[in-house]
PyMOL Python script that loads the backbone (N, CA, C, O; Angstrom):
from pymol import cmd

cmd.read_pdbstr("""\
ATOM      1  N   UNK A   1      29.376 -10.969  -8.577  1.00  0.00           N
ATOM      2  CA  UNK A   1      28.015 -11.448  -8.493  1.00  0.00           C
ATOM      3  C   UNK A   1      27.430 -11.209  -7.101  1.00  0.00           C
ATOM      4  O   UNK A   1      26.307 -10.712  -7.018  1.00  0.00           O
ATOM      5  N   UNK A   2      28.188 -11.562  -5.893  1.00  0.00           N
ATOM      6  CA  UNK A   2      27.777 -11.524  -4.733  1.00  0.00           C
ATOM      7  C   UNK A   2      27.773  -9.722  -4.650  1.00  0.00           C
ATOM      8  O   UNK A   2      26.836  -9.427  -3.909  1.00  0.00           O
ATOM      9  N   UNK A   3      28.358  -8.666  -5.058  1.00  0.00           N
ATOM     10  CA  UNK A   3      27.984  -7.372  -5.055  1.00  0.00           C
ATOM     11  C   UNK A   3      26.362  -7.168  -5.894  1.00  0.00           C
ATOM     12  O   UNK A   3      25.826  -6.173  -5.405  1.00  0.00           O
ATOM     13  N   UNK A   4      25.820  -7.555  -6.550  1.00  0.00           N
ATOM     14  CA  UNK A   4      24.911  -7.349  -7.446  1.00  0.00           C
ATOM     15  C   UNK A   4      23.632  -7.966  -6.287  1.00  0.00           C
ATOM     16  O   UNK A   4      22.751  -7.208  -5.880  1.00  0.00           O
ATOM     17  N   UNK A   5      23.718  -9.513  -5.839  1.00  0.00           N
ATOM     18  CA  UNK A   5      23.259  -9.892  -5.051  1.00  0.00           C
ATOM     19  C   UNK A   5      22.613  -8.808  -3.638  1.00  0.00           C
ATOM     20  O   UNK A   5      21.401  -8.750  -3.428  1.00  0.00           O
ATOM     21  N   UNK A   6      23.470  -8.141  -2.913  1.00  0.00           N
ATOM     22  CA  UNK A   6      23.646  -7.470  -2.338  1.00  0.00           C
ATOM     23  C   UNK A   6      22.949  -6.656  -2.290  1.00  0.00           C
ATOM     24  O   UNK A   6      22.112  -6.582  -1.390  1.00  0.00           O
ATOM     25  N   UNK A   7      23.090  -5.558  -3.477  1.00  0.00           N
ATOM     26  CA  UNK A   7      22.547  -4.342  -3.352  1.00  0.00           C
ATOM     27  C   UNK A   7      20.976  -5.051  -4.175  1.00  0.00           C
ATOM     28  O   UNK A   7      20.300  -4.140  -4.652  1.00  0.00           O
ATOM     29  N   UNK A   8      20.528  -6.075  -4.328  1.00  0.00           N
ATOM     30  CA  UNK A   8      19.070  -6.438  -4.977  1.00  0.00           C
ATOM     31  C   UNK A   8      18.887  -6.679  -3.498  1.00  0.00           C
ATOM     32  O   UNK A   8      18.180  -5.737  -3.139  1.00  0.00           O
ATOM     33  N   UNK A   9      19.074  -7.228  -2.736  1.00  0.00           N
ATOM     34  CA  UNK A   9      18.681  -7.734  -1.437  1.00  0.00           C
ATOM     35  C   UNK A   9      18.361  -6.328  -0.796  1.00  0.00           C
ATOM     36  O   UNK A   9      17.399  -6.370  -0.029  1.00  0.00           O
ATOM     37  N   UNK A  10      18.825  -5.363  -0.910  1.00  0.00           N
ATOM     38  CA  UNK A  10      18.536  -4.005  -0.024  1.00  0.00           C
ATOM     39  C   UNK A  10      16.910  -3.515  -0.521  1.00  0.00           C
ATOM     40  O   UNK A  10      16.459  -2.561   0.112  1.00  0.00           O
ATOM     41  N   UNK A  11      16.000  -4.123  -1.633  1.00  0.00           N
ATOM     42  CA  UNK A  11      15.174  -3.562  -2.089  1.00  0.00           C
ATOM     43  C   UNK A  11      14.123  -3.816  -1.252  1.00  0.00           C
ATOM     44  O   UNK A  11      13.304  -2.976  -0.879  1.00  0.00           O
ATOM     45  N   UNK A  12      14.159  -5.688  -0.772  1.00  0.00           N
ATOM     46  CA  UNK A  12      13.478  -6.142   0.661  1.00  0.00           C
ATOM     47  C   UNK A  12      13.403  -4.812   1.562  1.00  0.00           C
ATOM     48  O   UNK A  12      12.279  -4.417   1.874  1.00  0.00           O
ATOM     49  N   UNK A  13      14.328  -4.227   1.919  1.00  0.00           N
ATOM     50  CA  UNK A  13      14.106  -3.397   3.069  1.00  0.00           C
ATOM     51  C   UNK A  13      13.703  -1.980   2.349  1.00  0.00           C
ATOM     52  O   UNK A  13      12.624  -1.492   2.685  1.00  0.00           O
ATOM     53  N   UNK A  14      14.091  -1.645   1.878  1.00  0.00           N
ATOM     54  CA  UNK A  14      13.923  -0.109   0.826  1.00  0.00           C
ATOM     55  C   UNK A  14      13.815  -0.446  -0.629  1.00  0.00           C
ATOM     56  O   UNK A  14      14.578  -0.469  -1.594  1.00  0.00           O
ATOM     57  N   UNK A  15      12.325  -0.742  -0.346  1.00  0.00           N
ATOM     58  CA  UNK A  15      12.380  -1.048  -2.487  1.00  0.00           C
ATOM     59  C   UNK A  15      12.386   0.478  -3.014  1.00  0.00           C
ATOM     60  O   UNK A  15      12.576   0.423  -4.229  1.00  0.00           O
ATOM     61  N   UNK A  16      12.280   1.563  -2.671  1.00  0.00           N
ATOM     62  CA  UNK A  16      12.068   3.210  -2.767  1.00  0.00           C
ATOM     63  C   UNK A  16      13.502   3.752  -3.666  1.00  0.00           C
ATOM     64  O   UNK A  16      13.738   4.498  -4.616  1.00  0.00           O
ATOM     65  N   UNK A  17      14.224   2.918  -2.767  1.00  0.00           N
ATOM     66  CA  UNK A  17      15.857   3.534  -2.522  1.00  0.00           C
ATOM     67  C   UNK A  17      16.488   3.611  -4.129  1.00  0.00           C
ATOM     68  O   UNK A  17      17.582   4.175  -4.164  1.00  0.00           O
ATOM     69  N   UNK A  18      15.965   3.127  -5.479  1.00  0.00           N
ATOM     70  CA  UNK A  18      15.917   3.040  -6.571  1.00  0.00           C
ATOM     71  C   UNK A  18      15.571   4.423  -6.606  1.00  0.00           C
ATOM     72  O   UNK A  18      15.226   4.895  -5.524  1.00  0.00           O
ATOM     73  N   UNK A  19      15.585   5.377  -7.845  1.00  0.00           N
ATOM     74  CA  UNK A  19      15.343   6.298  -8.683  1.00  0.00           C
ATOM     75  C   UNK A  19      14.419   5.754  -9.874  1.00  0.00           C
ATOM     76  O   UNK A  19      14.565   4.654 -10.405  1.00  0.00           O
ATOM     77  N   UNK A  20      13.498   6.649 -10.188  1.00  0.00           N
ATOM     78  CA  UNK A  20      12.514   6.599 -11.203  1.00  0.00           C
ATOM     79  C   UNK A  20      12.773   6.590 -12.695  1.00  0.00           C
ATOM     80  O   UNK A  20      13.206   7.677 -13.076  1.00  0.00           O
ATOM     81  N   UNK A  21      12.679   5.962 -13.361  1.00  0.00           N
ATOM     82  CA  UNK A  21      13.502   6.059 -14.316  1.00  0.00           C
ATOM     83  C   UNK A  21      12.686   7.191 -15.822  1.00  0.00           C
ATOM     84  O   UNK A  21      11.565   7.154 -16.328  1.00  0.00           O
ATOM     85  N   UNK A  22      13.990   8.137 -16.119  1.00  0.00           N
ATOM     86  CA  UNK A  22      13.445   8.935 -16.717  1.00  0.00           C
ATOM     87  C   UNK A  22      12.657   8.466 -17.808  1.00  0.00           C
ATOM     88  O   UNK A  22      11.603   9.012 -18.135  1.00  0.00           O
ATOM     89  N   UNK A  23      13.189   7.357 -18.445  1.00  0.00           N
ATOM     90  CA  UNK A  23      12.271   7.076 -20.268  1.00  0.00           C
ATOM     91  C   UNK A  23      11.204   6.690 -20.109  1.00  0.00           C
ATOM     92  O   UNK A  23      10.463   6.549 -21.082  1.00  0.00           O
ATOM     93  N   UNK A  24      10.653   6.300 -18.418  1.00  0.00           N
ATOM     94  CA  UNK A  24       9.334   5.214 -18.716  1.00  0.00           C
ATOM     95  C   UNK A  24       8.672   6.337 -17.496  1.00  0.00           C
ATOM     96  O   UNK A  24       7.451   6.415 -17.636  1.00  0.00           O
ATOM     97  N   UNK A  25       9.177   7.169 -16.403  1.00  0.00           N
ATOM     98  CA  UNK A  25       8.693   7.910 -15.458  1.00  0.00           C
ATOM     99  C   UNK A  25       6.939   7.555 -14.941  1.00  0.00           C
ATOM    100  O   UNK A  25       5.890   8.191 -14.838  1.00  0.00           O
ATOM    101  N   UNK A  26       7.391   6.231 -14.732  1.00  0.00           N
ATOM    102  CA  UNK A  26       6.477   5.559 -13.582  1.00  0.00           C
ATOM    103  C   UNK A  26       6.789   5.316 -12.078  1.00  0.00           C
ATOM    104  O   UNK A  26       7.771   4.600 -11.881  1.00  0.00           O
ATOM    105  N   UNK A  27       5.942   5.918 -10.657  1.00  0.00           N
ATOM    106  CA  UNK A  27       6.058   5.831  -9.796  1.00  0.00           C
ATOM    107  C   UNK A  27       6.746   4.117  -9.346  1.00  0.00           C
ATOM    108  O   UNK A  27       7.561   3.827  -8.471  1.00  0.00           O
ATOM    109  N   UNK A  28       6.201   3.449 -10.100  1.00  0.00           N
ATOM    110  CA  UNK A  28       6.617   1.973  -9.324  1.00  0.00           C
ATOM    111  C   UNK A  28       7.385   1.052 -10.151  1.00  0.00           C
ATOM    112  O   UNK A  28       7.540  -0.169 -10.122  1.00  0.00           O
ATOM    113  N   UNK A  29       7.956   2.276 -11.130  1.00  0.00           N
ATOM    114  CA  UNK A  29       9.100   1.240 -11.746  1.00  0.00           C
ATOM    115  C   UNK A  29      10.162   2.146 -11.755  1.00  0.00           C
ATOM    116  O   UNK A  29      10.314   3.252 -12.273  1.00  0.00           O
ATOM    117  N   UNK A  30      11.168   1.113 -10.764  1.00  0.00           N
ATOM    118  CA  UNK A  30      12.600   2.193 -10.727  1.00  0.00           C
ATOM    119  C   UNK A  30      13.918   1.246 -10.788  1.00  0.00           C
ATOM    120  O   UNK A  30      13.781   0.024 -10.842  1.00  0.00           O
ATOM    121  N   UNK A  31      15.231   1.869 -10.778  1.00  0.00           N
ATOM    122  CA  UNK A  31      16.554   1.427 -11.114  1.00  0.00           C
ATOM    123  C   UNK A  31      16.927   1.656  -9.796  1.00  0.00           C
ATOM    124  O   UNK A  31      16.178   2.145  -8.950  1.00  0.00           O
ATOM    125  N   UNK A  32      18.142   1.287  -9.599  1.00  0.00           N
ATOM    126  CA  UNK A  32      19.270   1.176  -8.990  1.00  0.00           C
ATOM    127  C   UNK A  32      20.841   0.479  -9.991  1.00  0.00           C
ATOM    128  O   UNK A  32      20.853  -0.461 -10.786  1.00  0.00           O
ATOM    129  N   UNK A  33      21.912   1.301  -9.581  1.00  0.00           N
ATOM    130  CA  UNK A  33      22.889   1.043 -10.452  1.00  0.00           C
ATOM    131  C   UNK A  33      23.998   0.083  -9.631  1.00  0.00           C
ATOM    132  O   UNK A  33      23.830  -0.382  -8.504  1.00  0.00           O
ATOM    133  N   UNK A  34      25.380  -0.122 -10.641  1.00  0.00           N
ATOM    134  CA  UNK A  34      25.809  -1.478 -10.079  1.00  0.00           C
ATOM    135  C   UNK A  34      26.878  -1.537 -10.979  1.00  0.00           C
ATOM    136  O   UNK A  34      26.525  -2.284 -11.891  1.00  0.00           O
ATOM    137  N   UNK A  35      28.225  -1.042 -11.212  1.00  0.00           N
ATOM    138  CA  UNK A  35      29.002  -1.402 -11.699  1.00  0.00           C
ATOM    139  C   UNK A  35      28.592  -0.447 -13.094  1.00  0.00           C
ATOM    140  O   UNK A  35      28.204   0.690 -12.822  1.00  0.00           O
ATOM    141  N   UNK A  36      28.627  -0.676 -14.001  1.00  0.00           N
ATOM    142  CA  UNK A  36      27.856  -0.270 -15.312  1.00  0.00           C
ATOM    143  C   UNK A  36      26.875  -1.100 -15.554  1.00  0.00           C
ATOM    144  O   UNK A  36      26.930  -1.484 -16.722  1.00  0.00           O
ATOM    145  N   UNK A  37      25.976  -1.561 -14.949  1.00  0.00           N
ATOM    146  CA  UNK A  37      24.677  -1.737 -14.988  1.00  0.00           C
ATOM    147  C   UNK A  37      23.415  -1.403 -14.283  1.00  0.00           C
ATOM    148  O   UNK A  37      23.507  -1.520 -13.061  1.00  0.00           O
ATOM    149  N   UNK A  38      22.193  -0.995 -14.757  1.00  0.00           N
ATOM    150  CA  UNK A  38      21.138  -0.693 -14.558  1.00  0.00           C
ATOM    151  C   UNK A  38      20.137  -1.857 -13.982  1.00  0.00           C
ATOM    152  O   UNK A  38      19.633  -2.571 -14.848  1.00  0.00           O
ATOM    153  N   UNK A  39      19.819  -2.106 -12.727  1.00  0.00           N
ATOM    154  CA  UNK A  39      18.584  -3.110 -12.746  1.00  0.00           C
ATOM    155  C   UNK A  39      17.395  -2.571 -12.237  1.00  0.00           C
ATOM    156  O   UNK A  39      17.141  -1.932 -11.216  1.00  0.00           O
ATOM    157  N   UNK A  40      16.784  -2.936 -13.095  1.00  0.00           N
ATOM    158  CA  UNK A  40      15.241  -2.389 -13.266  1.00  0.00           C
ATOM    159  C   UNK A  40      14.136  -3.198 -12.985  1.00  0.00           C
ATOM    160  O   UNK A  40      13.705  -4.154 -13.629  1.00  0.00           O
ATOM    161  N   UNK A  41      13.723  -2.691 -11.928  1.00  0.00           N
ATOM    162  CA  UNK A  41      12.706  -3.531 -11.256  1.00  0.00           C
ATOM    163  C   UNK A  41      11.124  -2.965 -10.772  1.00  0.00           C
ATOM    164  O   UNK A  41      11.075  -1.738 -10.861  1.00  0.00           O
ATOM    165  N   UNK A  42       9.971  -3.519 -10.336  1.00  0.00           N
ATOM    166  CA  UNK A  42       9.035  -3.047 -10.036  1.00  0.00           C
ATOM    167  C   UNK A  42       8.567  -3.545  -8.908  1.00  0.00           C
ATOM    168  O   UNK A  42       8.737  -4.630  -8.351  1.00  0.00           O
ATOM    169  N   UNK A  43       7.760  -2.304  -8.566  1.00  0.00           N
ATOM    170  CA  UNK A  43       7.294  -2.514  -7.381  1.00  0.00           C
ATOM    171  C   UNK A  43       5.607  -2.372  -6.828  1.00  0.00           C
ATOM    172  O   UNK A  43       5.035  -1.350  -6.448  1.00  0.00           O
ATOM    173  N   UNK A  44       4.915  -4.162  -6.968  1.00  0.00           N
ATOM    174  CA  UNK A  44       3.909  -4.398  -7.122  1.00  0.00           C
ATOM    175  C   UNK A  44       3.458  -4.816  -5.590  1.00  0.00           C
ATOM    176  O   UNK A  44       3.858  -5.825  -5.011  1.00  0.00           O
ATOM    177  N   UNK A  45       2.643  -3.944  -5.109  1.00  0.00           N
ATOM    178  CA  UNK A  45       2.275  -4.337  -3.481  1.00  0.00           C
ATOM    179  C   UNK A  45       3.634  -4.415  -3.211  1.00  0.00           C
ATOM    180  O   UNK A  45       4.634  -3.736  -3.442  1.00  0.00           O
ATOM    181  N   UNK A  46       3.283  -5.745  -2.495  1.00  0.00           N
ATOM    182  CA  UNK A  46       4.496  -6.074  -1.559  1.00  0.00           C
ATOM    183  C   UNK A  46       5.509  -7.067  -1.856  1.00  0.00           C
ATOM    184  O   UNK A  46       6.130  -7.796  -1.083  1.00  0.00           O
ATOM    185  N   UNK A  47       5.582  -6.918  -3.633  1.00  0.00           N
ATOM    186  CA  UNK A  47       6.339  -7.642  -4.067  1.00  0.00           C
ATOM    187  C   UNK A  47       7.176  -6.838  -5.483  1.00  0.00           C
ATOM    188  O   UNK A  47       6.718  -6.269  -6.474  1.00  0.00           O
ATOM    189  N   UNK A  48       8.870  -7.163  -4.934  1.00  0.00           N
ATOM    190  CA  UNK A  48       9.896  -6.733  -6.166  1.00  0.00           C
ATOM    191  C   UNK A  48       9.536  -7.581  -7.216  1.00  0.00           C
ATOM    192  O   UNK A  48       9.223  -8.745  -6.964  1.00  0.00           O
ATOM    193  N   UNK A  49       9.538  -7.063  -8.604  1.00  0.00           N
ATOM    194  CA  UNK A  49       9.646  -7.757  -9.534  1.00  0.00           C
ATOM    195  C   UNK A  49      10.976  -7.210 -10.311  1.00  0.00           C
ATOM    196  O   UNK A  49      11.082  -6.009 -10.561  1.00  0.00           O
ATOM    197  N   UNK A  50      11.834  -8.010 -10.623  1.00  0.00           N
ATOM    198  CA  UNK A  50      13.159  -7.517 -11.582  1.00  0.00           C
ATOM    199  C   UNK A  50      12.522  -8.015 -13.134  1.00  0.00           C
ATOM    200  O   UNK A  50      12.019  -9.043 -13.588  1.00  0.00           O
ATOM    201  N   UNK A  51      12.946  -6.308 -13.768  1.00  0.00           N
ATOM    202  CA  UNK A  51      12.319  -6.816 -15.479  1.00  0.00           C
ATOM    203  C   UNK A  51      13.129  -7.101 -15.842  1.00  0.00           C
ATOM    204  O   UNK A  51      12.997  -8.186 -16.409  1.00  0.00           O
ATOM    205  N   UNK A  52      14.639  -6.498 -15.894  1.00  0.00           N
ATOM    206  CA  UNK A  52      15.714  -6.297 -16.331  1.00  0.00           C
ATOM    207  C   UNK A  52      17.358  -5.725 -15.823  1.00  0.00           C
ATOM    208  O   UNK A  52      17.761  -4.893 -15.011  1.00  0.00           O
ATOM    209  N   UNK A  53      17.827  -6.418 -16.531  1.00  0.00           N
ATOM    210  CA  UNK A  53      18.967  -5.772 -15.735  1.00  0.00           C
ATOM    211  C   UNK A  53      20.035  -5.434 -17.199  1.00  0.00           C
ATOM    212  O   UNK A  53      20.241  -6.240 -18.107  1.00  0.00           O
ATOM    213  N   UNK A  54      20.502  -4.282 -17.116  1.00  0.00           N
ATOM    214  CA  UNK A  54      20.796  -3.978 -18.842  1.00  0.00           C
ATOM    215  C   UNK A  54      22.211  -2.863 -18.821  1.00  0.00           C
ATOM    216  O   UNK A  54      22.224  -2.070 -17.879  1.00  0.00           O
ATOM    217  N   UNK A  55      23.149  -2.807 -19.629  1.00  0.00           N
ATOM    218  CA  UNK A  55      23.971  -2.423 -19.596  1.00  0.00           C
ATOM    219  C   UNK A  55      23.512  -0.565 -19.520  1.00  0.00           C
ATOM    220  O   UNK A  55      22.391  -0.097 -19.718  1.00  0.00           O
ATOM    221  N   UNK A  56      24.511   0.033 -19.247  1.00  0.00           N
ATOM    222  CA  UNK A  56      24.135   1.811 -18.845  1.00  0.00           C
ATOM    223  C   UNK A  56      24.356   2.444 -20.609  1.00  0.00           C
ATOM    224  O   UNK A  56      23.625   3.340 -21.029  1.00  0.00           O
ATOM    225  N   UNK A  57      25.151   1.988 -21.238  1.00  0.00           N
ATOM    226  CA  UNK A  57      24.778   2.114 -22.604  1.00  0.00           C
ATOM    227  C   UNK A  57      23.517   1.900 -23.543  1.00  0.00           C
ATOM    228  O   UNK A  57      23.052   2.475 -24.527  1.00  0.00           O
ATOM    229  N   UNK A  58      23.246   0.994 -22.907  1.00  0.00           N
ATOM    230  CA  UNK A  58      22.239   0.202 -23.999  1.00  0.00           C
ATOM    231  C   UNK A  58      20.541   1.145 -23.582  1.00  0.00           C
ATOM    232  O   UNK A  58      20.017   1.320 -22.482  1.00  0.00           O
ATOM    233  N   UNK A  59      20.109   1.549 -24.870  1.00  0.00           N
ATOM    234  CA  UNK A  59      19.016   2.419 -25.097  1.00  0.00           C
ATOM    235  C   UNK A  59      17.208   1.325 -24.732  1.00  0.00           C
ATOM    236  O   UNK A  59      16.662   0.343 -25.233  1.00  0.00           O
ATOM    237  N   UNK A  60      16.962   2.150 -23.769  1.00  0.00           N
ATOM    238  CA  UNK A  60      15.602   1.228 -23.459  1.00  0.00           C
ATOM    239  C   UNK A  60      14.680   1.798 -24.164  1.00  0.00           C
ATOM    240  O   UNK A  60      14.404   2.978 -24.382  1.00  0.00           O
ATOM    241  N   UNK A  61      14.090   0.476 -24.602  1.00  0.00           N
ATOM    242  CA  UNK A  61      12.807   0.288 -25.467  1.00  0.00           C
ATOM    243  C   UNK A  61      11.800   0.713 -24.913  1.00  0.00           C
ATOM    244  O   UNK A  61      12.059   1.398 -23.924  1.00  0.00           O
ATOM    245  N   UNK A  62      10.274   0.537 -25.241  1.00  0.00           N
ATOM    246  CA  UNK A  62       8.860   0.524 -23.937  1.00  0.00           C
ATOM    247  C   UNK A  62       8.611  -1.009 -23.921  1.00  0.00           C
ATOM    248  O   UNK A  62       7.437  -1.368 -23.831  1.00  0.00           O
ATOM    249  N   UNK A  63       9.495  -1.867 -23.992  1.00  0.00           N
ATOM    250  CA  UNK A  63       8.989  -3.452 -24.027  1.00  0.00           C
ATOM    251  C   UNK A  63       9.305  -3.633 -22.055  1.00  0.00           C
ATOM    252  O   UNK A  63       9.170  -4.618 -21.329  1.00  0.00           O
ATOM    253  N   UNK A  64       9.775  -2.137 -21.725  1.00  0.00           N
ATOM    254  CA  UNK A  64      10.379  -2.981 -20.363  1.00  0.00           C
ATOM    255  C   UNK A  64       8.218  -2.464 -19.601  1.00  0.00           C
ATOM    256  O   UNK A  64       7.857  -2.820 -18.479  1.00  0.00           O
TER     257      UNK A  64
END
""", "prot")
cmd.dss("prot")
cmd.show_as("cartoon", "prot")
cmd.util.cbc("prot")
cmd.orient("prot")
């Protein structure tokens, strides 16, 4: 948990540092990975929003 913690805390300094995610390929919504998981977050002004955080298997919807 404290690894997951961690690398969400790095977004404060580099919310960028995420990759764009191919299914939804919006500038301000991106991933970063974590074990076998995906967390997916956005980036509104000057604020992270986490939508999700979802296994690397599991097929994303457009609900994100």
């Amino acid at each position: 948990m404290n690894d997951v913690r961690e690398r969400m805390e790095q977004l404060d300094t580099f919310p960028k540092i995420g990759r764009i995610i191919p299914e939804i390929n919006q500038e301000n919504i991106r991933e970063i990975s974590i074990y076998s998981y995906r967390i997916i977050y956005e980036i509104n002004d000057q604020v992270i929003i986490v939508l999700a955080i979802v296994h690397q298997r599991q097929v994303l919807n457009n609900e994100i």
